[in-house]
C-alpha positions in Angstrom: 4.2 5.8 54.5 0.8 5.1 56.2 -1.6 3.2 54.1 -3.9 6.3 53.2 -1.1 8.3 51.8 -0.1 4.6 49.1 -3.6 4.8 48.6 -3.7 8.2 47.4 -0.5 7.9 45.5 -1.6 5.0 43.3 -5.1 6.8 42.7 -2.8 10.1 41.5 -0.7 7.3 39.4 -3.6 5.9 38.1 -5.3 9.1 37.1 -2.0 10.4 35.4 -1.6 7.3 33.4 -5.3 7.1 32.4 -5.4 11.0 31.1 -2.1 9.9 29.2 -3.4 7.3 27.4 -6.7 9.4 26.8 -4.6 12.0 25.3 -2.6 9.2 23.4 -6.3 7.8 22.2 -7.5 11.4 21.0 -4.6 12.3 19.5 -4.2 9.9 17.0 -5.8 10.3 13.6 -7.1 7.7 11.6 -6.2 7.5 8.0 -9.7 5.5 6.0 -8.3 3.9 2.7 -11.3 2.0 0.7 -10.8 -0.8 -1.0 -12.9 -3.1 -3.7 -11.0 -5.9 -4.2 -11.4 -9.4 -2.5 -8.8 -10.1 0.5 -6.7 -12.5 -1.4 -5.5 -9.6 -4.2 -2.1 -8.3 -3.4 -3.7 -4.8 -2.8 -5.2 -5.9 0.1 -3.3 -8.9 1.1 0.4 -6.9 1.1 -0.1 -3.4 -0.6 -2.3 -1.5 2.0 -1.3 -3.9 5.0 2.6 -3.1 4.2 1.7 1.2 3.6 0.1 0.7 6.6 3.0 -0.1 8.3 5.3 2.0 7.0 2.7 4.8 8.0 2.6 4.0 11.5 6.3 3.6 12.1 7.0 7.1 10.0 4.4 9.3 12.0 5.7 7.1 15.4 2.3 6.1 15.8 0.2 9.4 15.9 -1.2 8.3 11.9 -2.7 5.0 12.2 -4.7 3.4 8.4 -7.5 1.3 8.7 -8.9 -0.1 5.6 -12.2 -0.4 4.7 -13.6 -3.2 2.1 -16.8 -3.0 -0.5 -17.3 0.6 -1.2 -19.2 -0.6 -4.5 -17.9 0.3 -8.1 -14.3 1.0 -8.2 -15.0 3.9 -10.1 -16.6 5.8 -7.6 -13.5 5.9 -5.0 -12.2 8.8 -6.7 -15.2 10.6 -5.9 -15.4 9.6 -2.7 -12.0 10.6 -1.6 -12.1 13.4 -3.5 -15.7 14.5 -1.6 -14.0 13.4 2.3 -15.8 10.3 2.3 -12.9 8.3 2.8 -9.1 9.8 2.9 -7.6 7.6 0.9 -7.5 4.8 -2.0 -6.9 3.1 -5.3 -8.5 2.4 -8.6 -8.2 1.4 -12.2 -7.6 4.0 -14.7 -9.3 2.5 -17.4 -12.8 2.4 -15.2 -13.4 6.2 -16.4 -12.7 6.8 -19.9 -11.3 10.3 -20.8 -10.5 11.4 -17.6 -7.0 9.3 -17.3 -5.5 8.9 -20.4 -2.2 10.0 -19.4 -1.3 7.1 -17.4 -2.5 4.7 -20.2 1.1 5.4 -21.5 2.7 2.1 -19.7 -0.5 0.0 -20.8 0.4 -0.1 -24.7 1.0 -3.8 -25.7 5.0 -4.4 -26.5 6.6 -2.9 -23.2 6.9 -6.8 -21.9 7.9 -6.2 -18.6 6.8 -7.0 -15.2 4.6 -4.9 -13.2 7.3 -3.8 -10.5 9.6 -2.2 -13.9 6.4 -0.5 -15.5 5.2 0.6 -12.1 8.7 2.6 -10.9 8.8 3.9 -14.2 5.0 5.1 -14.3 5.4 6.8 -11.2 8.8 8.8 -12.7 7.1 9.4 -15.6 3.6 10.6 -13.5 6.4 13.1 -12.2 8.2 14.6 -15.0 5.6 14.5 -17.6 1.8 13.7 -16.5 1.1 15.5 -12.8 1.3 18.9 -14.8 -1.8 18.0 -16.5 -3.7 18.1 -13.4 -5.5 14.9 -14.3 -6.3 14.0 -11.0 -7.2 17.2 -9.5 -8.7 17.2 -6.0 -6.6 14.3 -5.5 -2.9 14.2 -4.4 -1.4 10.9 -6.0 0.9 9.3 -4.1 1.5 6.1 -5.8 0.9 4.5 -9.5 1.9 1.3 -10.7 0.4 -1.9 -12.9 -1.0 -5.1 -12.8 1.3 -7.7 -14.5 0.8 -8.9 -18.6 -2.6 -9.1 -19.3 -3.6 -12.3 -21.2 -7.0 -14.5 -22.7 -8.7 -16.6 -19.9 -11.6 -18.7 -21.6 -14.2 -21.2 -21.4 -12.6 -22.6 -24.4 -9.0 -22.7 -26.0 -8.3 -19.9 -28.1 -5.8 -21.0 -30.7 -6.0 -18.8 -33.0 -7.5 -15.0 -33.5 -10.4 -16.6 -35.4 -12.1 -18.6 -32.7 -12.0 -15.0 -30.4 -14.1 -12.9 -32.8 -17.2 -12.5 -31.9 -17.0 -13.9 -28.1 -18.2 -12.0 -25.8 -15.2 -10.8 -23.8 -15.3 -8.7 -20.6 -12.6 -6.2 -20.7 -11.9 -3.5 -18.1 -11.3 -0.8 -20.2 -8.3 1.5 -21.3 -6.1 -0.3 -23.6 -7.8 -3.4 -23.5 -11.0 -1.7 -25.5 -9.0 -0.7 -28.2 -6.9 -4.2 -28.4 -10.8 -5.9 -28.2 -12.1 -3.6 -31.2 -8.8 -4.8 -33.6 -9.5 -9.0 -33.0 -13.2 -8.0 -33.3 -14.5 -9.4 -29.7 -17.9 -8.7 -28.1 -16.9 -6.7 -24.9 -18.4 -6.8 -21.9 -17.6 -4.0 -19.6 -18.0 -5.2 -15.5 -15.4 -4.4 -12.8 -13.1 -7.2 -12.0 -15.0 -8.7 -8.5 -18.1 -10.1 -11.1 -15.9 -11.6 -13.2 -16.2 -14.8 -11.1 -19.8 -14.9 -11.1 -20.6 -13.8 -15.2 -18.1 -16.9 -16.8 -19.9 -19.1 -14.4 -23.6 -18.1 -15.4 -22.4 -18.1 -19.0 -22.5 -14.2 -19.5 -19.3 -14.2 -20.9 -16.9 -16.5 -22.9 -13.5 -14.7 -21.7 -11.6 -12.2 -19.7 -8.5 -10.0 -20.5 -6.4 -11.0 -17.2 -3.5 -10.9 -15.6 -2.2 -14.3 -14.5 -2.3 -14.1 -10.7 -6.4 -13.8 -11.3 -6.6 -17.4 -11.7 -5.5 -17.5 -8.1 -7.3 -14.0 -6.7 -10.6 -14.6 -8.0 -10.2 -17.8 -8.5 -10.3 -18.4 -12.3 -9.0 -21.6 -12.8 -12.4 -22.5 -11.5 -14.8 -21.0 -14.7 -11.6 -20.5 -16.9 -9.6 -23.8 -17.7 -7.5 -21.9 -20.5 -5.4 -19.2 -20.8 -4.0 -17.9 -24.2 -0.7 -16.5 -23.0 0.8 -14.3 -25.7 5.1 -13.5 -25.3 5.1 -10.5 -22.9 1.8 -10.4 -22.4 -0.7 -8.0 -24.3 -1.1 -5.2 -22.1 -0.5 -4.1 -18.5 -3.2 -2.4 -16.7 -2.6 1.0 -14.8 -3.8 1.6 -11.3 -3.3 5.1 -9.1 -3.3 5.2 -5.3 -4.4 8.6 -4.5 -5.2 10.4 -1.2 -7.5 13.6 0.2 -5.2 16.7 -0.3 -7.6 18.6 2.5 -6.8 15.7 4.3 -2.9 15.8 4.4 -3.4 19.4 4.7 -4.7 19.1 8.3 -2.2 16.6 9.7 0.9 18.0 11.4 3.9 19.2 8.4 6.3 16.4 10.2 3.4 13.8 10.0 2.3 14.7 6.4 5.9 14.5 5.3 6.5 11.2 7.1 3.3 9.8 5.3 4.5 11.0 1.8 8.5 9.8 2.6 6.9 6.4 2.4 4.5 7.1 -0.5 5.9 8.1 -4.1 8.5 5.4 -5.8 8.7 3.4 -2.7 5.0 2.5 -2.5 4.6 2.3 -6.4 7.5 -0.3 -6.5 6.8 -2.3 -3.7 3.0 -2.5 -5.3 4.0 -3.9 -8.8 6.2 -6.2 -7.0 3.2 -7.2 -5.0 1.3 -8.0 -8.3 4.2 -9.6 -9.7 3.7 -11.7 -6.6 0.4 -12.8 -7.6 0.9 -13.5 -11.0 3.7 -16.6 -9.8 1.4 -17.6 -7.5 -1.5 -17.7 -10.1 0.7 -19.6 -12.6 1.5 -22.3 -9.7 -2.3 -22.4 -9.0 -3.2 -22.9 -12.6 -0.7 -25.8 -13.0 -2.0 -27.4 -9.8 -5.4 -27.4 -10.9 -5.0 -28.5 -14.6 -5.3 -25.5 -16.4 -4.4 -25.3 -20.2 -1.8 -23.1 -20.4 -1.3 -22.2 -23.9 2.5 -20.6 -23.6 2.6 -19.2 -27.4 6.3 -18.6 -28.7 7.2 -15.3 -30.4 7.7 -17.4 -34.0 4.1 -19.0 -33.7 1.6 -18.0 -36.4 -0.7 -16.5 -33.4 1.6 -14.2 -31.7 3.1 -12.9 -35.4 -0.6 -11.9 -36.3 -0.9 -9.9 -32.4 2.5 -7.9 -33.3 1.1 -7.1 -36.5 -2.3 -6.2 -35.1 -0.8 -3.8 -32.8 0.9 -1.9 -34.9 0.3 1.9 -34.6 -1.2 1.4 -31.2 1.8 3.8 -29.3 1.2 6.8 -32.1 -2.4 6.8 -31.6 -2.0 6.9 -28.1 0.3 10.0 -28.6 -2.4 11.5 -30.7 -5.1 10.7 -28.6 -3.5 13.2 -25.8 -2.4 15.7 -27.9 -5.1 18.1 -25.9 -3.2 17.1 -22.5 -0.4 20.2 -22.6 2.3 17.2 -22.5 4.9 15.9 -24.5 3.5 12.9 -24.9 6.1 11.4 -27.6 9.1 12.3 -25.0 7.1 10.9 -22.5 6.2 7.6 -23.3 9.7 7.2 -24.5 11.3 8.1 -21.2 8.6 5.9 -19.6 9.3 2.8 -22.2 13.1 3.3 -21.5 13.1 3.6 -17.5 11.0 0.4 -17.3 13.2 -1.8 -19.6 16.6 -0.4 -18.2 14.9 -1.0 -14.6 14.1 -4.6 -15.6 17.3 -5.4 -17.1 19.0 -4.2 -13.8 16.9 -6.6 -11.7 
């Protein structure tokens, strides 16, 4: 072969393989999930990184996620997957009162167990009894699952329910409003990322928080106590939902392959995730000489809490009587999955 002829060959190779990779390039879609949390929470440090994985690998490349951090108030990413903004993400339920009460089912204080239980049995739970309600519509939920016990982080050691009353308290809503009415705190609505920045300017006096914030947003920085009552008080209840226009587009074999990974999978391997946290939290607290105030079930302080919670499931029963549920059945079945799940573990 003459050396025009190679020449020509390799120029037809090269133009083959660049049109392939073009067509590669232009073929694969990009899936946006928005995000509000700093780096170091387990959303954004395993959850979204690990989904994104399984994403890829499922749709054999042709989906690819790229997250996208600081789209403001974690209430508005509903909206703004639900208007095409971005395609997908997550938020706290408890950020916009009346709209997701349903879910607020795995948050009532007494479940006491971890976040990886209460999430798998959310997400059953979202499936027999709450999607009906059509909550969430213009939004296809694909995942739902909690952060671990909430407890009290302070400036100063609460003790005792007297020395809380009247403190002003930043709670994040859901649950934790009605726990914050009954030991008569101050509350002090703010989404999670100020925290930080309103116990060190002396805004607040407390937080209602799971452990693994003293390591996330660095609490055992502004918060050297935490007030850690047997199972914890609450859980907190978070949904990962996605653009239903957008799913609709996609290829049937990719949209499947994206919710194959989605559903019990991602819910379990997010509360795990949390759970994660939480250890890592505690370890961090230790290190840095916080006063962990580990109540026992007999102490004087955690018999009041059990008292003070009394009636707390039944009025969250009534509360949703409007929601065309059963929601008696279903915060049994949901109370009974998650302790059977975490006695299996």
């Amino acid at each position: 072969m003459n050396n025009k002829n190679m020449l020509s060959k390799v120029k037809m190779a090269l133009a083959v393989g660049a049109l392939t990779l073009s067509s590669s390039a232009w073929s694969e879609t990009v899936l946006r999930v928005g995000t509000w949390l700093p780096p170091t929470n387990p959303q954004n440090e395993t959850v979204w990184p690990t989904w994104a994985k399984w994403v890829e690998e499922a749709t054999e490349g042709r989906v690819r996620v790229e997250v996208e951090e600081g789209l403001g108030h974690p209430k508005t990413l509903f909206q703004l997957v639900e208007d095409g903004v971005i395609n997908a993400s997550f938020s706290y339920h408890g950020y916009v009162p009346g709209r997701f009460e349903l879910p607020q089912a795995v948050e009532q204080p007494g479940l006491g167990v971890s976040a990886e239980a209460a999430s798998v049995a959310l997400w059953r739970t979202y499936e027999k009894y709450f999607e009906q309600a059509d909550e969430f519509a213009g939004l296809k939920v694909i995942g739902m699952f909690t952060h671990g016990p909430g407890y009290i982080h302070s400036k100063e050691p609460i003790t005792s329910w007297d020395q809380i009353k009247g403190k002003k308290i930043r709670i994040g809503g859901g649950v934790q409003s009605a726990l914050g009415e009954r030991m008569g705190i101050t509350p002090v609505a703010a989404p999670a990322p100020k925290v930080y920045e309103m116990l060190q300017q002396g805004v607040i006096d407390g937080v209602f928080m799971p452990m693994g914030e003293q390591k996330a947003l660095r609490l055992s920085e502004v918060a050297p106590n935490v007030t850690m009552i047997p199972g914890g008080m609450y859980l907190g209840s978070f949904s990962i939902f996605i653009d239903p226009y957008f799913l609709e587009e996609l290829d049937p074999k990719d949209r499947d392959a994206i919710l194959s990974v989605s559903g019990e999978k991602l819910s379990q391997m997010a509360g795990k995730a949390w759970d994660g946290i939480d250890a890592a939290g505690y370890k961090v607290a230790q290190e840095n000489g916080v006063n962990l105030i580990e109540l026992k079930e007999s102490d004087p302080m955690s018999q009041e809490f059990f008292s003070m919670i009394k009636g707390m499931k039944q009025e969250w029963v009534e509360s949703v009587a409007d929601r065309g549920v059963d929601a008696q059945e279903a915060i049994d079945y949901l109370w009974k999955n998650a302790r059977d799940y975490e006695n299996a573990k």
